[in-house]
N, C-alpha and C positions, 0 to 999 in steps of 0.2 A: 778478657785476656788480651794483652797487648801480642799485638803483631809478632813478634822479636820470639814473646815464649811461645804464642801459639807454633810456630816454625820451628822450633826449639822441642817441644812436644812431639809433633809430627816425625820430626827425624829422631830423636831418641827409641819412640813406641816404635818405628820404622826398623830401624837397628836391630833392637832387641830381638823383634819378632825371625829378625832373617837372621839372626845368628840363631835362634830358638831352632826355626827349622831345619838350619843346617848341623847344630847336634843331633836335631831327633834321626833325622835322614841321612845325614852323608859323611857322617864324621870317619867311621870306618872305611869308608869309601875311596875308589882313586878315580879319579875323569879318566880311563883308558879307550872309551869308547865312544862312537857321537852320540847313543841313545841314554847315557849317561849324561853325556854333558845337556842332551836336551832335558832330559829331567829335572837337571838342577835348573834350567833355563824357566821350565813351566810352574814346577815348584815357587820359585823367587816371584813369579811374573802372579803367582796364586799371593802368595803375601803381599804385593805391593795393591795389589787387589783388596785386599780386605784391611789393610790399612788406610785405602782411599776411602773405602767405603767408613770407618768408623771416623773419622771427619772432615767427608764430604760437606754436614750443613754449620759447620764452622767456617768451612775455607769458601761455600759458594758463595756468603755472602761479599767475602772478603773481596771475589773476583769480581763479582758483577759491579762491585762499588767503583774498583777501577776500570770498569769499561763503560760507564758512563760518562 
């Protein structure tokens, strides 16, 4: 996969997922509070988690190739 789609992948499935969680959790929702807005803060920060992790051994090679 070139460069350009893998990037391209990554931020679409990225998207998806954090619009995903934010209808399942907070669509009805309003930020009136801080324990809310940390929620959505840890929520987001759980997605972007688990989007790194499905590929991570896509992109490690990608970095380590430029850091040699």
């Amino acid at each position: 996969m070139s460069d350009d789609k893998l990037y391209e992948s990554v931020g679409n499935y990225t998207k998806y997922k954090l619009v995903e969680m934010l209808i399942d959790k907070h669509l009805d929702k309003k930020l009136k509070s801080m324990n809310a807005i940390e929620q959505l803060a840890d929520d987001v920060l759980n997605i972007l988690s688990v989007c790194g992790l499905k590929y991570y051994q896509e992109l490690k090679g990608e970095f380590e190739d430029e850091t040699k």
